[in-house]
FISERO-715293 format. One record per residue: residue number from 1; x negated, y, z of N, C-alpha, C in turn; residue in three letters. Coordinates in steps of 0.02 Angstrom, whole numbers, padded with zeros to 5 digits. Example, Ala and Ser with C-alpha at 12.3 -4.5 7.8 and 13.67 -1.06 7.14 Angstrom:
# residues 2
  resi     nc1     nc2     nc3    cac1    cac2    cac3     cc1     cc2     cc3  resn
     1  -00660  -00284   00390  -00615  -00225   00390  -00660  -00165   00390   Ala
     2  -00642  -00112   00354  -00684  -00053   00357  -00645   00002   00394   Ser
***
This chain:
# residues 310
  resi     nc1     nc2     nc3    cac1    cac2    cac3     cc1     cc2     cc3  resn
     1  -02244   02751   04931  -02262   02681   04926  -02210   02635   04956   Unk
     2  -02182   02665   05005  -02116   02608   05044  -02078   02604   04982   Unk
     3  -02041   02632   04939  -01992   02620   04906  -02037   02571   04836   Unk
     4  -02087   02553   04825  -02118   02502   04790  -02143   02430   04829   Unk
     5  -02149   02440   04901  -02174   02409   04946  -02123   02371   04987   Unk
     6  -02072   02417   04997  -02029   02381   05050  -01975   02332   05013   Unk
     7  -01932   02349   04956  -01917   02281   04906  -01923   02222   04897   Unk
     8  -02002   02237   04901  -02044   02171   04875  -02036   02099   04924   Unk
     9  -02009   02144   04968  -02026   02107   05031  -01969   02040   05041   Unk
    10  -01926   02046   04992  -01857   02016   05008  -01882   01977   04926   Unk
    11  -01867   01905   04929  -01879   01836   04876  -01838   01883   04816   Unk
    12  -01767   01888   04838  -01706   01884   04780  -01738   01953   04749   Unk
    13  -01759   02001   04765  -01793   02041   04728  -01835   02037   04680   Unk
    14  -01882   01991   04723  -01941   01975   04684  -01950   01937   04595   Unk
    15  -01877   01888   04621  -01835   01842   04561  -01812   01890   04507   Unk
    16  -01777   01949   04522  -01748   01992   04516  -01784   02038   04447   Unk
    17  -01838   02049   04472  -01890   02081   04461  -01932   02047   04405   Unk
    18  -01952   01983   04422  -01979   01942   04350  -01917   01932   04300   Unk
    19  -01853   01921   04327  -01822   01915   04272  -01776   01992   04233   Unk
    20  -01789   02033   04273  -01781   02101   04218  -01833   02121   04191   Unk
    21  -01878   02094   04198  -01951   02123   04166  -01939   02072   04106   Unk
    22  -01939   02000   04098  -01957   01966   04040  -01886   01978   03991   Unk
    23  -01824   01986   03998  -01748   02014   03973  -01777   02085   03941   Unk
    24  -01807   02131   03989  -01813   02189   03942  -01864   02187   03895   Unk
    25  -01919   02141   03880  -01965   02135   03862  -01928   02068   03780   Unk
    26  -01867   02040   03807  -01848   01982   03752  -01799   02040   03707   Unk
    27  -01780   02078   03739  -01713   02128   03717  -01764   02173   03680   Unk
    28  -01803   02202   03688  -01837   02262   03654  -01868   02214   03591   Unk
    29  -01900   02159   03601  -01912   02098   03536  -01881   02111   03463   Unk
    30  -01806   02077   03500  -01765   02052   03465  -01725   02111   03436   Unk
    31  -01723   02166   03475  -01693   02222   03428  -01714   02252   03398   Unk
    32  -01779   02224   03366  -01836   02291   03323  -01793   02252   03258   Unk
    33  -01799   02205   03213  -01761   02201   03183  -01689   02213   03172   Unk
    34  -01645   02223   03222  -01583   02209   03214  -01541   02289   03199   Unk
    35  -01607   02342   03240  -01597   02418   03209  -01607   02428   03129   Unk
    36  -01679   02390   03131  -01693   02398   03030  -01641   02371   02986   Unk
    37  -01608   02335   03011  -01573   02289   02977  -01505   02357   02966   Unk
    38  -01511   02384   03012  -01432   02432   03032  -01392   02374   03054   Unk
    39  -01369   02327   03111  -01323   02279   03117  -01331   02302   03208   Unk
    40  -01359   02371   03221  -01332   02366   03304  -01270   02338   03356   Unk
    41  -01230   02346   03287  -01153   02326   03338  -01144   02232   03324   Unk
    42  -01222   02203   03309  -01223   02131   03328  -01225   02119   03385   Unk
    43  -01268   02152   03422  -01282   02130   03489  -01217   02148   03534   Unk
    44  -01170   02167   03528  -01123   02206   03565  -01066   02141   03553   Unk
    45  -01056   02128   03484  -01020   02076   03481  -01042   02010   03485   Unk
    46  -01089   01989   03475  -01091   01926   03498  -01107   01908   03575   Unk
    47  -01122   01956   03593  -01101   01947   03684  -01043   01945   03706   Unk
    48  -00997   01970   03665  -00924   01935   03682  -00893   01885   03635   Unk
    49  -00946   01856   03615  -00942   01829   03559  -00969   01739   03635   Unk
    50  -01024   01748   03642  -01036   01696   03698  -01001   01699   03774   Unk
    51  -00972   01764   03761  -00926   01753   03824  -00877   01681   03812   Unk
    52  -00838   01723   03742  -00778   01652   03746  -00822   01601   03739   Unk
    53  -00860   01567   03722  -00888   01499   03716  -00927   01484   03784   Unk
    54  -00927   01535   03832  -00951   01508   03894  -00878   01499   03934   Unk
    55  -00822   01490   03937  -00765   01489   03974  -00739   01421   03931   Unk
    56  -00753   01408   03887  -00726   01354   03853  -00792   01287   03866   Unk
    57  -00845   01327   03872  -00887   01262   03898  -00865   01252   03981   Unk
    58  -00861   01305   04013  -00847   01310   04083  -00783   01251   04108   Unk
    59  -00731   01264   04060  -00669   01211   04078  -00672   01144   04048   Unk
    60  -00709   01129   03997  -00740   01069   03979  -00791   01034   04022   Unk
    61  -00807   01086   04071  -00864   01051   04115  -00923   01024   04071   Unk
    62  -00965   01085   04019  -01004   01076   03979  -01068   01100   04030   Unk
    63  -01151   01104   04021  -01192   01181   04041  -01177   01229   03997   Unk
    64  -01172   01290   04050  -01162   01332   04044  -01224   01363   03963   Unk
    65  -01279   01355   03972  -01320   01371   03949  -01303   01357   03861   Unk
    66  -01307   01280   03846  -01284   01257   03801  -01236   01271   03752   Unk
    67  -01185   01284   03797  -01107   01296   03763  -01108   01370   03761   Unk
    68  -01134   01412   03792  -01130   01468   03772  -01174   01477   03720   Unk
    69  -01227   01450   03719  -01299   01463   03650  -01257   01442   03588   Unk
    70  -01237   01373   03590  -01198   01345   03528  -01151   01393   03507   Unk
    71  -01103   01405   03553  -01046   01452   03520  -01084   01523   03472   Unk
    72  -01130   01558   03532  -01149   01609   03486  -01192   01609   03437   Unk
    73  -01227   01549   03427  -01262   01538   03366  -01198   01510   03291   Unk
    74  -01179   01474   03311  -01117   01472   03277  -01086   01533   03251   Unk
    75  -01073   01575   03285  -01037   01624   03274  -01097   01683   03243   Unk
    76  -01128   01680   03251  -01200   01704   03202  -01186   01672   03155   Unk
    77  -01193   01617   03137  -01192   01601   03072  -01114   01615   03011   Unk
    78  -01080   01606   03057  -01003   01614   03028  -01014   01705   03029   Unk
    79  -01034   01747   03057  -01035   01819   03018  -01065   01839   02982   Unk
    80  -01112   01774   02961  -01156   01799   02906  -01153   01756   02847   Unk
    81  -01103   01722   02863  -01068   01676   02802  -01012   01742   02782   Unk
    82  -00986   01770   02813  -00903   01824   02794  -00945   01872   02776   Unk
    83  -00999   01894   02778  -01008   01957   02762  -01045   01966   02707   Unk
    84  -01049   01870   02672  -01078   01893   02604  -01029   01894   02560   Unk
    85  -00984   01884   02578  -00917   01892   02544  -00912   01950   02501   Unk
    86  -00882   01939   02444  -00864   02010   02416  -00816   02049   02454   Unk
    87  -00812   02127   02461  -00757   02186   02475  -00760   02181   02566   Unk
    88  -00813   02124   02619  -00809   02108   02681  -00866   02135   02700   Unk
    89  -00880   02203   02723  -00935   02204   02755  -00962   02201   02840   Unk
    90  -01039   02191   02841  -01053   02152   02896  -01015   02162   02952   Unk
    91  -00984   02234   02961  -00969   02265   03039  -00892   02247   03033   Unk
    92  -00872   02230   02980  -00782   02182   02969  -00792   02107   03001   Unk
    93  -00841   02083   02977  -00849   02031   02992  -00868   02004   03062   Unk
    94  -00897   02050   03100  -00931   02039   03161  -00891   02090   03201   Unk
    95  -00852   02131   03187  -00771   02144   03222  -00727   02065   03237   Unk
    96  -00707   02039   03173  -00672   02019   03179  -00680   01944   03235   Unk
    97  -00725   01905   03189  -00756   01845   03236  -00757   01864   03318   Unk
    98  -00816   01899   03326  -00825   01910   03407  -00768   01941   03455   Unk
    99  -00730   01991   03424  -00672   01977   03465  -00611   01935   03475   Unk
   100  -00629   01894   03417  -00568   01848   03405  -00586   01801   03485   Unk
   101  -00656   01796   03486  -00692   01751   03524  -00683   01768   03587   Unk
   102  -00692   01826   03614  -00691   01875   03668  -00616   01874   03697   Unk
   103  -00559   01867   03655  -00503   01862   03662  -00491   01773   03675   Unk
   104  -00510   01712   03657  -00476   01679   03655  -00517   01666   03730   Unk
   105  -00581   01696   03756  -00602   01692   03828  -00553   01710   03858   Unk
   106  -00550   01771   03869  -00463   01805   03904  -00433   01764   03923   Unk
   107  -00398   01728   03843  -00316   01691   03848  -00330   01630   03899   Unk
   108  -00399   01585   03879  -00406   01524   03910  -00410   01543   03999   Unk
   109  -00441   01604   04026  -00450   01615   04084  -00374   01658   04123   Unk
   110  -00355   01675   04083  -00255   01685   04106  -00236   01629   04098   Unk
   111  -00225   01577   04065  -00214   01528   04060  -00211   01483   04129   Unk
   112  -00268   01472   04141  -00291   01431   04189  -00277   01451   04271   Unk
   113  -00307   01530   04256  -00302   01560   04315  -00360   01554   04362   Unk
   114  -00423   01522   04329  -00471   01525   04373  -00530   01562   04341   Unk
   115  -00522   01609   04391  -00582   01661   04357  -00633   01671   04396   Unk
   116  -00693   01638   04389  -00739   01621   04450  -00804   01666   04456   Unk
   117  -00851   01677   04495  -00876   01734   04517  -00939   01714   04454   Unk
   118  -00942   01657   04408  -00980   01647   04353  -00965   01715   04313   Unk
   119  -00916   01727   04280  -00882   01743   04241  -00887   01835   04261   Unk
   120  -00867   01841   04311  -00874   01905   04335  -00933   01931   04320   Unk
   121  -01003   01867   04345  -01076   01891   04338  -01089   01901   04248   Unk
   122  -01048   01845   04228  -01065   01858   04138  -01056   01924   04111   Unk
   123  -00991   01970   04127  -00976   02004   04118  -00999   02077   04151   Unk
   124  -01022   02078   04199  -01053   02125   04235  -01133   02137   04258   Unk
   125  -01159   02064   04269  -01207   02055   04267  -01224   02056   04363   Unk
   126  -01278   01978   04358  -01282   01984   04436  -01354   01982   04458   Unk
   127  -01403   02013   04432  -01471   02007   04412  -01511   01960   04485   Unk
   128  -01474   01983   04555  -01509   01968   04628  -01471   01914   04636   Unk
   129  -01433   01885   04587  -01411   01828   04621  -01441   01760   04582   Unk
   130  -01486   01769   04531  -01533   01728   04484  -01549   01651   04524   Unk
   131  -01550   01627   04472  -01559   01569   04530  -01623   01511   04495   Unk
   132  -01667   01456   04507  -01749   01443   04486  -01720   01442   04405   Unk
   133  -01668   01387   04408  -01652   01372   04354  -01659   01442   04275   Unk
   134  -01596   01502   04309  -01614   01557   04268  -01679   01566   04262   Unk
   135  -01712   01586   04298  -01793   01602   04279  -01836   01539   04250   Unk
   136  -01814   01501   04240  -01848   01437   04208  -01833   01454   04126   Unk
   137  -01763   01458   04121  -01724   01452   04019  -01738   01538   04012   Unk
   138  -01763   01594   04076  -01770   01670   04017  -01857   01638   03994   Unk
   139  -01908   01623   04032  -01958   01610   04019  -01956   01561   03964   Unk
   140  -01925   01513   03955  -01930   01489   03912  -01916   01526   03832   Unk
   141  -01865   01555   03840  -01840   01597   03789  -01870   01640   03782   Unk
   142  -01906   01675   03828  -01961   01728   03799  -01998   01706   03754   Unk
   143  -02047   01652   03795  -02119   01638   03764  -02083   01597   03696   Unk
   144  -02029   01568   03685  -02015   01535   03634  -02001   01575   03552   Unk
   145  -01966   01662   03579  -01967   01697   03528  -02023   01721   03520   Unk
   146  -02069   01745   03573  -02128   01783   03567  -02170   01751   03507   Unk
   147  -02166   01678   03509  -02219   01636   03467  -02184   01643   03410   Unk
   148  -02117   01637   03387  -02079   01616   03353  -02083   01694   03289   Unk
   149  -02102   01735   03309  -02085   01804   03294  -02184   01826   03292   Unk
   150  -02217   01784   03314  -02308   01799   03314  -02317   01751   03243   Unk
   151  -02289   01672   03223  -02295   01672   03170  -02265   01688   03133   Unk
   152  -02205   01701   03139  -02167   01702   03062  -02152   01780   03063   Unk
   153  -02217   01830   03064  -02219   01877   03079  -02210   01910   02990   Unk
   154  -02240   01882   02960  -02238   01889   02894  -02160   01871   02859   Unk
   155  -02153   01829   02861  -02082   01821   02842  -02035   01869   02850   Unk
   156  -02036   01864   02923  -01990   01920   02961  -01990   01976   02930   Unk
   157  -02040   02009   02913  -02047   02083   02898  -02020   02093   02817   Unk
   158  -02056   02042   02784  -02021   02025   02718  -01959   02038   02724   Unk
   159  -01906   01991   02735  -01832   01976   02753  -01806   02043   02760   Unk
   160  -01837   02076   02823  -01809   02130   02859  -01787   02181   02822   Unk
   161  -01861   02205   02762  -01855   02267   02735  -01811   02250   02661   Unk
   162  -01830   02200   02631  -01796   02171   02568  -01790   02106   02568   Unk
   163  -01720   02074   02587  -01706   02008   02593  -01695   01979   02492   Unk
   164  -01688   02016   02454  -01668   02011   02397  -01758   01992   02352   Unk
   165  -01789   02051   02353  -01850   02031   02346  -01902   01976   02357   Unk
   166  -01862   01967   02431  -01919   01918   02473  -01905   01841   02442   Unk
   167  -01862   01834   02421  -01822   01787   02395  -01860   01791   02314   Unk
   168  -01872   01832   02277  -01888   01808   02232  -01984   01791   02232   Unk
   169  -01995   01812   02297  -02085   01804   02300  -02086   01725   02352   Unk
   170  -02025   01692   02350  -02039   01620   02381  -02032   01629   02477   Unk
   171  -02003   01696   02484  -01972   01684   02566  -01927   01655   02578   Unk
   172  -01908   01597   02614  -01856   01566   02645  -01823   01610   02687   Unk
   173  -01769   01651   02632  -01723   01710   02696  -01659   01679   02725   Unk
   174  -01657   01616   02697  -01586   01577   02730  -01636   01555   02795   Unk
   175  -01658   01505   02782  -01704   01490   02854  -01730   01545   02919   Unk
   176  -01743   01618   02885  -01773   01679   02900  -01698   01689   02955   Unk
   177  -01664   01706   02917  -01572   01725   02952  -01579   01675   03004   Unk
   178  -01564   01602   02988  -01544   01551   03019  -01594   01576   03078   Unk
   179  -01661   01561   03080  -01694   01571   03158  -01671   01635   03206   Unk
   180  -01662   01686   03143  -01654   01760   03153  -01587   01744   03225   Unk
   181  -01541   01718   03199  -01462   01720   03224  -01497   01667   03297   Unk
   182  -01531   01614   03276  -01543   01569   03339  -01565   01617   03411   Unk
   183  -01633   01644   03357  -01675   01684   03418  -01612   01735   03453   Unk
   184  -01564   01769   03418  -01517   01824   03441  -01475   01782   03495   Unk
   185  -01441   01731   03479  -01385   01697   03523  -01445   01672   03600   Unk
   186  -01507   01654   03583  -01513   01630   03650  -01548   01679   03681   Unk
   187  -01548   01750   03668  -01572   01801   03690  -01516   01819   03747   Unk
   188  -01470   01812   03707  -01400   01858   03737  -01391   01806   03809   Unk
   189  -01388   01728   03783  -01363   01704   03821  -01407   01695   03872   Unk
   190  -01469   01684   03883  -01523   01703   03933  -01514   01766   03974   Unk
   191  -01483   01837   03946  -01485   01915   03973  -01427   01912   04001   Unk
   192  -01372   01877   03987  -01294   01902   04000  -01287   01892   04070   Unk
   193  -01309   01838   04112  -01299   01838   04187  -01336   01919   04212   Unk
   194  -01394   01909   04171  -01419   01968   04204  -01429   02050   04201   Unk
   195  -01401   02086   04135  -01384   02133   04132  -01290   02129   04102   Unk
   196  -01263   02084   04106  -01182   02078   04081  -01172   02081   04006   Unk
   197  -01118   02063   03978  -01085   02054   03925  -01081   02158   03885   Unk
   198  -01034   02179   03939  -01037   02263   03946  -01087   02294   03944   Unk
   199  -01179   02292   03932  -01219   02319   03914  -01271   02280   03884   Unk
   200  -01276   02216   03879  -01322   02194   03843  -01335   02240   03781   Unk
   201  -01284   02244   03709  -01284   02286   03681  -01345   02338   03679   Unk
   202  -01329   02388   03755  -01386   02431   03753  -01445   02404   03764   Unk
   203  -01454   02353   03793  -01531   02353   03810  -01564   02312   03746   Unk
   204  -01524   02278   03721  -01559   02261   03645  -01583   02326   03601   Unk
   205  -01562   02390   03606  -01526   02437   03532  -01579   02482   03575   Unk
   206  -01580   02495   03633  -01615   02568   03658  -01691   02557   03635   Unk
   207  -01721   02524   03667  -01805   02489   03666  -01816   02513   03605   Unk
   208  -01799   02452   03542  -01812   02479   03485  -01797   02561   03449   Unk
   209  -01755   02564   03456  -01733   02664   03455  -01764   02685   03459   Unk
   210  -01787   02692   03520  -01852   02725   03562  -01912   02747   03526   Unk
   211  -01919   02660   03515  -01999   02662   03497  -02007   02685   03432   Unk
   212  -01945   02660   03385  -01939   02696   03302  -01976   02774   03313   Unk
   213  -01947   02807   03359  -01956   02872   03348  -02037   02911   03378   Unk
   214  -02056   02851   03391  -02127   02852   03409  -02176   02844   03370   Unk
   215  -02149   02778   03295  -02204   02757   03277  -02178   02718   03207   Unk
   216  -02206   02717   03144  -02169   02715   03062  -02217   02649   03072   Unk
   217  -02247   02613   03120  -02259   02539   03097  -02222   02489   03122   Unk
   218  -02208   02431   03082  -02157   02364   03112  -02213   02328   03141   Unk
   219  -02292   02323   03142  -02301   02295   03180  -02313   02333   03269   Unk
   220  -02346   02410   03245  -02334   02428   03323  -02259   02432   03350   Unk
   221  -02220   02440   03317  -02151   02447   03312  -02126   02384   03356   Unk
   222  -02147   02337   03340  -02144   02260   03394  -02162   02269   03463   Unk
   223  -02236   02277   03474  -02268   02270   03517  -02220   02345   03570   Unk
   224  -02211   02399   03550  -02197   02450   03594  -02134   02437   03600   Unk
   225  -02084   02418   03576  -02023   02400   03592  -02011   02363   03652   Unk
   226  -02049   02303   03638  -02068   02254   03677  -02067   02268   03751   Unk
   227  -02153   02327   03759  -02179   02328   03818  -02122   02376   03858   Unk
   228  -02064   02440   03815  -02036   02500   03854  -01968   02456   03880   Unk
   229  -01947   02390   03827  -01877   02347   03873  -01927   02322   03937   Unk
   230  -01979   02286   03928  -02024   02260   04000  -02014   02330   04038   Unk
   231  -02040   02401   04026  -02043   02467   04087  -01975   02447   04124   Unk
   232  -01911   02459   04061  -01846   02480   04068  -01820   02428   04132   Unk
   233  -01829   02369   04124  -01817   02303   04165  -01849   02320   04252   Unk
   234  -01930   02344   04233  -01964   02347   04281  -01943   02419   04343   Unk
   235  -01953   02461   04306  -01945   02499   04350  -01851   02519   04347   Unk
   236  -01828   02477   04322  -01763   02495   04331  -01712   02453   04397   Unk
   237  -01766   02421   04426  -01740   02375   04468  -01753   02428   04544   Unk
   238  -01840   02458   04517  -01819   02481   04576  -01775   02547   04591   Unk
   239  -01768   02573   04537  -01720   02625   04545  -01658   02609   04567   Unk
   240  -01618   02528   04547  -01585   02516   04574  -01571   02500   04633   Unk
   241  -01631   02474   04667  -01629   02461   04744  -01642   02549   04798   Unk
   242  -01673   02584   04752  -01673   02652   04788  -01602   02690   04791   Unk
   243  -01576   02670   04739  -01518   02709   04733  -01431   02678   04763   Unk
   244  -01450   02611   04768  -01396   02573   04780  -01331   02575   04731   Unk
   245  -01389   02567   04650  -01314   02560   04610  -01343   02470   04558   Unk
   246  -01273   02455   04530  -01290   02408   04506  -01365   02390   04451   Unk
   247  -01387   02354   04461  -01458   02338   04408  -01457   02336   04334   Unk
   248  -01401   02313   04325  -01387   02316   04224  -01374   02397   04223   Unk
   249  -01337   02429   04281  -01341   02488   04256  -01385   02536   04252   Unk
   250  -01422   02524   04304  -01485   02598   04319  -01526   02567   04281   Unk
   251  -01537   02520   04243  -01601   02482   04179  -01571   02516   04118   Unk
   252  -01512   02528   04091  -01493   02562   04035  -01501   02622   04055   Unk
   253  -01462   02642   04117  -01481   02716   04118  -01517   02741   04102   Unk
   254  -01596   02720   04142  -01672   02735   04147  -01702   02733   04062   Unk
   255  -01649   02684   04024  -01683   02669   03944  -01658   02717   03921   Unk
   256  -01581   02732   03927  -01547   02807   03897  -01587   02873   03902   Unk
   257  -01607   02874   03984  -01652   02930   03982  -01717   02948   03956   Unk
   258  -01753   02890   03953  -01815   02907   03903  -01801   02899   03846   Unk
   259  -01725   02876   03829  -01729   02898   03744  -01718   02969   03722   Unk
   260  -01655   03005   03776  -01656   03066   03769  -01723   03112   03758   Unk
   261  -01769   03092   03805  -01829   03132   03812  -01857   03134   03765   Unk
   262  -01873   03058   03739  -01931   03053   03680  -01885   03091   03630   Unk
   263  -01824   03083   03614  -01780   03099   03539  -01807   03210   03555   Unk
   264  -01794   03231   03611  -01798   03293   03600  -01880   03307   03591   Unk
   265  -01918   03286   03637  -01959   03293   03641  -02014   03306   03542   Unk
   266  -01964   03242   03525  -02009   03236   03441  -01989   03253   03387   Unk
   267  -01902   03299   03411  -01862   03346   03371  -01917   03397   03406   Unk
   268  -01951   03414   03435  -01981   03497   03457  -02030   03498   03429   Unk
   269  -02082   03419   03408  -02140   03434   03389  -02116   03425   03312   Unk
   270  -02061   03395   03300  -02052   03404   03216  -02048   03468   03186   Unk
   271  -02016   03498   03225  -02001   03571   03215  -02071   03628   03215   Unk
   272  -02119   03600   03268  -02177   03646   03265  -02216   03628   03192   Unk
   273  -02189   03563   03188  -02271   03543   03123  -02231   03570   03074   Unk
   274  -02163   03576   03067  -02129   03587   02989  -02163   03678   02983   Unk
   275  -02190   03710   03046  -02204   03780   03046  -02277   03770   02992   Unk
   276  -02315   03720   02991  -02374   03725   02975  -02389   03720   02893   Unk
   277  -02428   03760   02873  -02473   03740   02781  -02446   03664   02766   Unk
   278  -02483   03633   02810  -02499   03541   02801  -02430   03525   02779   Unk
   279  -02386   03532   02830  -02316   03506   02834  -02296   03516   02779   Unk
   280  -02278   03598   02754  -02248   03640   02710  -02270   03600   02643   Unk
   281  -02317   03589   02626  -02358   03558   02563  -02346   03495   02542   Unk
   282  -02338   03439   02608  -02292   03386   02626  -02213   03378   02593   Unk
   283  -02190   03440   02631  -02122   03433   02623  -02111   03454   02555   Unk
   284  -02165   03475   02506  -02130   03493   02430  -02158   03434   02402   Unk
   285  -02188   03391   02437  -02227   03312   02367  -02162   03288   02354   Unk
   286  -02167   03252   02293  -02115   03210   02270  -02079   03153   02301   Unk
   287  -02039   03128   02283  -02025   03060   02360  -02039   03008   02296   Unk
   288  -02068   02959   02311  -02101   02892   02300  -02041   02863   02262   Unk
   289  -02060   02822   02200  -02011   02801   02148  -01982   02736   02201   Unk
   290  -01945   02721   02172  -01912   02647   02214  -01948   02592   02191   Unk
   291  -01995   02582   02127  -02038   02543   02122  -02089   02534   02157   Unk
   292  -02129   02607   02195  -02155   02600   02238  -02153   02586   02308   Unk
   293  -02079   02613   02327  -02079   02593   02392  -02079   02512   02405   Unk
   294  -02056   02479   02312  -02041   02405   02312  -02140   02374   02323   Unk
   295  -02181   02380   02310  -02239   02370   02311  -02270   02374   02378   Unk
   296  -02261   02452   02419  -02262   02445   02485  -02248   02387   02526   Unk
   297  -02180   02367   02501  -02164   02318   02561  -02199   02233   02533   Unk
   298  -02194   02226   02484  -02220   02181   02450  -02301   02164   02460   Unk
   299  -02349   02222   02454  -02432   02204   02458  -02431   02196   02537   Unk
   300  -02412   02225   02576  -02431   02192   02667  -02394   02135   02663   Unk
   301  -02339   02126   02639  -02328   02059   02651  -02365   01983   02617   Unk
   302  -02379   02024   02575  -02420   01960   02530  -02487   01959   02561   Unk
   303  -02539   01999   02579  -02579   02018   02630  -02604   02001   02708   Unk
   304  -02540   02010   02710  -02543   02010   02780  -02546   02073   02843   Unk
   305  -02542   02122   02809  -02563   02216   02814  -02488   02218   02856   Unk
   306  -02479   02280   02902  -02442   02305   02911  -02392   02346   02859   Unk
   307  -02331   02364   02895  -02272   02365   02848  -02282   02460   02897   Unk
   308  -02267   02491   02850  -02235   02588   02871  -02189   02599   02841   Unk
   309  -02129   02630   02870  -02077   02638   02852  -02049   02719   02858   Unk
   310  -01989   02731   02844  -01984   02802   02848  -01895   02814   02888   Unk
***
């Protein structure tokens, strides 16, 4: 009990603590789509993607908050303007932009020569050094996607599985993207003080992973993503204060390790059921025409039903 008890006892912890809980809980959100989509290496780049636009607001004497959201929403939108391009695909496109971005951070901070302990925290992440303000804009940004993603829950799922389709049944998938990229940029830029530029990435990509391999629904698929970035946040703080290593790190760690677990764990029971009649009888049915899988995604959405995936 001391090592849950004695922590608590110190404020900057406590700060610490609400704000890796609501980050792992916005990160596990926001990456249930961004795995379906296959676009993991978004979250990786546009965190260095708001790096440079937080060093360029920084020497403009912009908020921080602002100028980093703008840049990476911007830059959301500009990779998803290049990547409808013909012969450009998405992971060319979101190479190229975000490090262009990531780099012209660099040049402007050699440049200048002032590289301030902001910048260090962006990049590394300073979770105990949070300050009311931070915990004011992650709360806000939580509860703002949470709602944002409770109604347009339908849409979303539409978009997600068939942006081409959804489009011809009257979904707004430009609008769908457009929020899509908003909700992503002020995710990042809300998490980056507090798990860094260098792992945000994971804590968006693990949560959802995770839970995929738990469960073929997008709507439980939400909700459990959700609650294992909230565990990952939670009890990863205190592992970090038991262990005396940095907090962005022992929170990925702790997510790495229960992905390992669950991934073997449901390679062992795949393997026992493929032993069984049921399975065996399973594994010789036909696989579902593409007209049907087109209907699947189509009647829950028109519905309102949950979406299963494979």
């Amino acid at each position: 009990m001391a090592m849950v008890t004695e922590p608590l006892q110190y404020e900057f912890f406590r700060n610490g603590l609400l704000v890796a809980t609501l980050v792992g809980a916005l990160c596990g959100l926001i990456g249930v789509p961004i795995i379906l989509r296959r676009m993991s290496y978004i979250g990786h780049g546009l965190s260095h993607s708001v790096f440079g636009g937080a060093v360029v607001g920084y020497l403009m004497q912009w908020n921080f908050y602002l100028a980093a959201g703008a840049w990476g929403f911007l830059s959301a939108l500009l990779i998803n303007a290049t990547a409808r391009r013909r012969h450009i695909g998405a992971d060319a496109a979101i190479g190229i932009i975000t490090t262009a971005s990531f780099a012209l951070g660099v040049a402007l901070i050699s440049k200048t020569r002032r590289f301030t302990r902001n910048f260090e925290a962006a990049l590394f992440g300073n979770i105990l050094g949070v300050t009311r303000q931070d915990i004011l804009v992650i709360t806000a940004v939580t509860l703002i996607v949470g709602i944002a993603v409770f109604l347009g829950y339908k849409q979303l799922l539409f978009a997600t599985f068939d942006p081409e389709l959804a489009r011809v049944y009257g979904v707004p998938t430009r609008w769908v993207d457009t929020g899509f990229a908003l909700a992503l940029a002020a995710t990042i830029v809300a998490s980056m003080n507090i798990v860094g530029v260098t792992l945000i990435a994971a804590a968006i990509v693990i949560p959802p992973t995770t839970a995929r391999l738990l469960t073929k629904s997008f709507g439980r698929l939400l909700i459990l993503s959700t609650v294992l970035g909230a565990a990952y946040g939670f009890f990863g703080m205190f592992l970090s204060y038991r262990y005396d290593v940095a907090s962005g790190a022992a929170i990925v760690l702790l997510a790495a390790a229960v992905f390992a677990a669950v991934y073997l764990a449901t390679g062992v029971w795949r393997v026992l059921g493929a032993r069984t009649p049921v399975a065996a009888h399973r594994a010789g049915a036909p696989a579902p025409t593409q007209m049907a899988a087109a209907a699947a995604i189509v009647a829950p959405a028109a519905s309102g039903d949950d979406h299963h995936f494979d």
